[in-house]
Phi, psi and omega in degrees: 000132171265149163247308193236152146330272199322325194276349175278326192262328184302286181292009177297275168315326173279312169292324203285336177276340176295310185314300180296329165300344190290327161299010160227084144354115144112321168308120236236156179193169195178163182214125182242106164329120149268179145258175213282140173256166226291342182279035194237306192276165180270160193314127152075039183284143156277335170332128174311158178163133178252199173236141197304315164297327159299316158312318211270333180265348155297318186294304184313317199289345159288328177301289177316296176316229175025291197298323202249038191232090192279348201212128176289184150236154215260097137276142168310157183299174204006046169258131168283303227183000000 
């Protein structure tokens, strides 16, 4: 089920890279939402948004995470912990 167009192109592109990954063994893949950064909205929005420089230092640390991480972890679905 979409609630939004976005929320249908998010899980697209994130199922359509699992599919192409099952023919590479071993190949680690994954898909990270940004939200909007905050200089995209007009002033006094409620939309979520961070500043662009905040994305870019979340982001490194999903890279550094990813590279230095050998093993997912097997969880139920939507489980944290």
């Amino acid at each position: 089920m979409s609630q939004s167009a976005g929320t249908y192109v998010c899980n697209h592109v994130f199922y359509a890279l699992m599919h192409a990954l099952r023919l590479r063994p071993g190949t680690r893949g994954g898909f990270v939402h940004a939200p909007y950064a905050d200089t995209q909205l007009p002033a006094g929005s409620s939309t979520p948004s961070l500043p662009a420089h905040q994305m870019a230092a979340a982001l490194a640390v999903v890279v550094r995470t990813a590279l230095a991480t050998t093993a997912d972890l097997r969880l139920a679905a939507g489980a944290t912990h």
